[in-house]
C-alpha positions as CSV (number, residue, x, y, z in Angstrom):
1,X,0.0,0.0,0.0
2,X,3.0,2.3,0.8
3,X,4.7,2.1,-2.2
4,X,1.3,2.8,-4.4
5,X,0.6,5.7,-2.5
6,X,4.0,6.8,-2.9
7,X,3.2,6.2,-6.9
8,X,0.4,8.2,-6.8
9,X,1.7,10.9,-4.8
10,X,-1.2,10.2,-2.3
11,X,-0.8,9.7,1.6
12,X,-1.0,5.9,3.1
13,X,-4.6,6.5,4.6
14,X,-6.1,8.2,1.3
15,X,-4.6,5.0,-1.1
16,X,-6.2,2.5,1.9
17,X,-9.2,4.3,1.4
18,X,-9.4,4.1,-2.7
19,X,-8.5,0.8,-2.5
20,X,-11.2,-0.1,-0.3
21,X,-13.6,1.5,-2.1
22,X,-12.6,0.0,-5.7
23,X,-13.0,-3.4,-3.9
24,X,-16.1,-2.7,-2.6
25,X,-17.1,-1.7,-6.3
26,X,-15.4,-4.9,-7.9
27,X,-13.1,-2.9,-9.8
28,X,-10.1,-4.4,-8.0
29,X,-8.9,-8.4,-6.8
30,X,-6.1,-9.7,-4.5
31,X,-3.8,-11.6,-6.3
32,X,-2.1,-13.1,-3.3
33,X,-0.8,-12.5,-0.1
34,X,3.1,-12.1,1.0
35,X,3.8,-13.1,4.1
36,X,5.7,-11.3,6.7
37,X,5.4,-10.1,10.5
38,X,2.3,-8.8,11.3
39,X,0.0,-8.9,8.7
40,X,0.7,-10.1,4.8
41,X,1.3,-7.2,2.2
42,X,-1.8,-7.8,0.1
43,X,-1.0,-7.4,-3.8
44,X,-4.0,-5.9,-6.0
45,X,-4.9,-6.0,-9.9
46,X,-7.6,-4.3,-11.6
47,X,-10.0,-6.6,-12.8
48,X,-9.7,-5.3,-16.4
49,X,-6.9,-3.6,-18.6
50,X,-9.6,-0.8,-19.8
51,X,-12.6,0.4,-18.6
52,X,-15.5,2.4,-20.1
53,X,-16.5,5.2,-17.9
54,X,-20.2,7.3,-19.0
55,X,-19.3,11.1,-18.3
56,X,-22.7,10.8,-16.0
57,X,-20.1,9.4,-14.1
58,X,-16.6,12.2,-14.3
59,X,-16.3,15.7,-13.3
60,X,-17.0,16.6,-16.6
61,X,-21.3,17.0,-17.6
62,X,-20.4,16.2,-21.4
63,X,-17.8,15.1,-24.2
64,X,-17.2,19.0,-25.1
65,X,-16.4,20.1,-21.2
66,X,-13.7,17.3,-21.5
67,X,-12.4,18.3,-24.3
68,X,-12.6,22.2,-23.6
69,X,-10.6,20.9,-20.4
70,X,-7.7,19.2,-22.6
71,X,-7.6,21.6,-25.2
72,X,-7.8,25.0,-23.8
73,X,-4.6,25.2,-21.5
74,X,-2.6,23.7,-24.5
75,X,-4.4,26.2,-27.3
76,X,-3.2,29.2,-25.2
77,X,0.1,27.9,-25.0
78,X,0.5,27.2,-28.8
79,X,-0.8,31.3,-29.2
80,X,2.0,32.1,-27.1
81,X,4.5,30.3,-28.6
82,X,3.6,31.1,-32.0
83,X,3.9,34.8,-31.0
84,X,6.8,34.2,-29.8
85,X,8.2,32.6,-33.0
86,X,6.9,35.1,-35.3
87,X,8.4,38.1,-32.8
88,X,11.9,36.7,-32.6
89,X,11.9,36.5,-36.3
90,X,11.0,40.6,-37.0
91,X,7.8,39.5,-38.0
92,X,5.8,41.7,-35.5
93,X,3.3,43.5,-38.0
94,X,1.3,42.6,-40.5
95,X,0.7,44.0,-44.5
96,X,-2.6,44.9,-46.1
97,X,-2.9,44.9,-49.6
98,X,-4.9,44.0,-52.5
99,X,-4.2,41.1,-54.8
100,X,-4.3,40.8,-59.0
101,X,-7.8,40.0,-58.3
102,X,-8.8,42.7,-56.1
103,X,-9.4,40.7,-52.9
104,X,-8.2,42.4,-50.1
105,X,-5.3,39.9,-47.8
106,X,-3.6,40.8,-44.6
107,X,-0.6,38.5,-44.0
108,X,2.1,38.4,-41.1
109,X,5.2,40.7,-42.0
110,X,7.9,41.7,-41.2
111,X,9.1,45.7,-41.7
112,X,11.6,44.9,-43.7
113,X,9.7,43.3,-46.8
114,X,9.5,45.9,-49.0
115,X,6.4,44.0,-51.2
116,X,4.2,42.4,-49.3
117,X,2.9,40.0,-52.2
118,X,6.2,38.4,-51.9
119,X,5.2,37.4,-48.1
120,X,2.6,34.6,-50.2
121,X,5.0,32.6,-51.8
122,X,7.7,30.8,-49.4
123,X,10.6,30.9,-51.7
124,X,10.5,35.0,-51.8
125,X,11.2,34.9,-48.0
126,X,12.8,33.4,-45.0
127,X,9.3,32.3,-42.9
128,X,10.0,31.6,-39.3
129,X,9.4,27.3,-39.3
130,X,6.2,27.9,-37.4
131,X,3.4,26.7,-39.5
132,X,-0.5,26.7,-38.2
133,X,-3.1,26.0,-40.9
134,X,-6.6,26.5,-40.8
135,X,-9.5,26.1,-44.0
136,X,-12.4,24.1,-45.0
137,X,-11.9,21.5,-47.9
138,X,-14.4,19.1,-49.6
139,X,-13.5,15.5,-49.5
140,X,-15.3,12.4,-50.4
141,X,-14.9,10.1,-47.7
142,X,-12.1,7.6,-49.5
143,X,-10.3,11.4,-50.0
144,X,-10.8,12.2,-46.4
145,X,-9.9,8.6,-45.2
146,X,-6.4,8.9,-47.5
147,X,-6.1,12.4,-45.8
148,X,-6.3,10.3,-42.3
149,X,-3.8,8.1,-43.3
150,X,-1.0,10.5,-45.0
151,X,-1.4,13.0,-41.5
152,X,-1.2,10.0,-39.5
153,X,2.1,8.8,-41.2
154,X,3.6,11.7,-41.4
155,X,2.6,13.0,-37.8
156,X,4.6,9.6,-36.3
157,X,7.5,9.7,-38.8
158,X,8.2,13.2,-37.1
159,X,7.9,11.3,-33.4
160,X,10.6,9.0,-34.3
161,X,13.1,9.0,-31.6
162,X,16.2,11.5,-32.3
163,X,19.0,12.3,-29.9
164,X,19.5,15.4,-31.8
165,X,16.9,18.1,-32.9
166,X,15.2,21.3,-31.2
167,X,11.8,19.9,-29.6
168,X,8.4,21.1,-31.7
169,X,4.5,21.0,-30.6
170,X,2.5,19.3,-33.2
171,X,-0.9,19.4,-33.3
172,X,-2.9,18.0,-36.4
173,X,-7.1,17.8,-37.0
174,X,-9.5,16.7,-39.0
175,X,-12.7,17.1,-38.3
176,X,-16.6,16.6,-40.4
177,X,-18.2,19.8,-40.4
178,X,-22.1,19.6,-40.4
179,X,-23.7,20.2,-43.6
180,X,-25.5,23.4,-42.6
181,X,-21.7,24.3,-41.0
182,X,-20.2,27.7,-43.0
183,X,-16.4,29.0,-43.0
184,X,-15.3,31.5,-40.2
185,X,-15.6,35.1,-40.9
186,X,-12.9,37.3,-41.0
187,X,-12.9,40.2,-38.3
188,X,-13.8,43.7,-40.1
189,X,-11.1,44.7,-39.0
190,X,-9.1,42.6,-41.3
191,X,-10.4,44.0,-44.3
192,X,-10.2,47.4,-46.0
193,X,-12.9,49.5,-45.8
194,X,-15.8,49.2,-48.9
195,X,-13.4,46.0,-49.9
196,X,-17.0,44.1,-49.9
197,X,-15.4,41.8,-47.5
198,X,-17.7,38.0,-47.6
199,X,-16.0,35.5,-46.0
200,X,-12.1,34.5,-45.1
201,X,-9.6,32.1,-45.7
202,X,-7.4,31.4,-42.4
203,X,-3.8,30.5,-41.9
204,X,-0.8,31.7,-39.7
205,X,0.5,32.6,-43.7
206,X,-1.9,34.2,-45.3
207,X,-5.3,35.4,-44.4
208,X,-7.8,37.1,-46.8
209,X,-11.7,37.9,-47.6
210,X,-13.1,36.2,-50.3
């Protein structure tokens, strides 16, 4: 019992108590008994390697509050260090300008860039290797199911264990939208005045109304 509670990081009394109670509920068996002086040091096992728990039954009232609960802390950490990139790279502005087709774009920039149509195509500049993605696409399931596969490759091939290397945060979705689902609007702000400004494409590259 001492050496779970040590485990857990919980005192001698609180592990008795959990223990107790996960016996009561069936959730754990004795396996056997060692003998010593006093009484035998009881050895436990859960009586399953998984379990299914209903969130009736967590802190949490529903799939999105657990979620919001794993996601949140490590979304405002990813904003931070994705400032952070783009600052110690000069890039601490942004451009405005119109494209050939007279949609209005505002991108991340640095002062230096004298045209800020050069900041949409990667071989014109030196991007900090930060890279944060966001648009709808249309799929057909086997396309979306590929899509699953290739992200999933590619995010494990970058796990790989390496002795060498400066640490990165990955993060890759893919999510269904519902049918009735439309893109996200840019902020006014974002576009230039009278530009007619109808909906947004989104990425930590380029951003635009469309």
């Amino acid at each position: 019992m001492s050496q779970a509670a040590t485990e857990l990081g919980y005192s001698v009394s609180a592990t008795f108590y959990r223990v107790k109670t996960f016996l009561r509920a069936g959730l754990l068996y004795v396996t056997r008994e060692e003998k010593r002086s006093g009484r035998p040091i009881k050895h436990y096992r859960s009586v399953a390697d998984a379990f299914f728990i209903p969130f009736d039954r967590t802190p949490y009232a529903s799939l999105e509050e657990r979620l919001s609960a794993q996601l949140e802390p490590f979304l405002h950490e990813l904003m931070q260090r994705l400032a952070r990139a783009y600052r110690e790279n000069g890039w601490d502005g942004q451009s405005m300008y119109r494209g050939e087709d007279g949609t209005v774009w505002t991108n991340f920039a640095a002062d230096t860039l004298e045209n800020p149509v050069l900041n949409l195509v990667l071989e014109n500049f030196v991007s900090p290797v930060v890279l944060y993605r966001d648009a709808t696409a249309r799929l057909t399931g086997e396309e979306a199911r590929e899509l699953q596969r290739t992200l999933n490759e590619l995010f494990e091939r970058s796990l790989e264990s390496r002795e060498k290397g400066k640490p990165y945060t990955l993060q890759v979705a893919l999510v269904p939208l519902e049918p009735t689902s439309r893109r996200r609007r840019t902020p006014r702000s974002l576009c230039l005045r009278g530009s007619g400004c109808r909906g947004a494409r989104h990425s930590l590259d380029t951003e635009g109304c469309a």
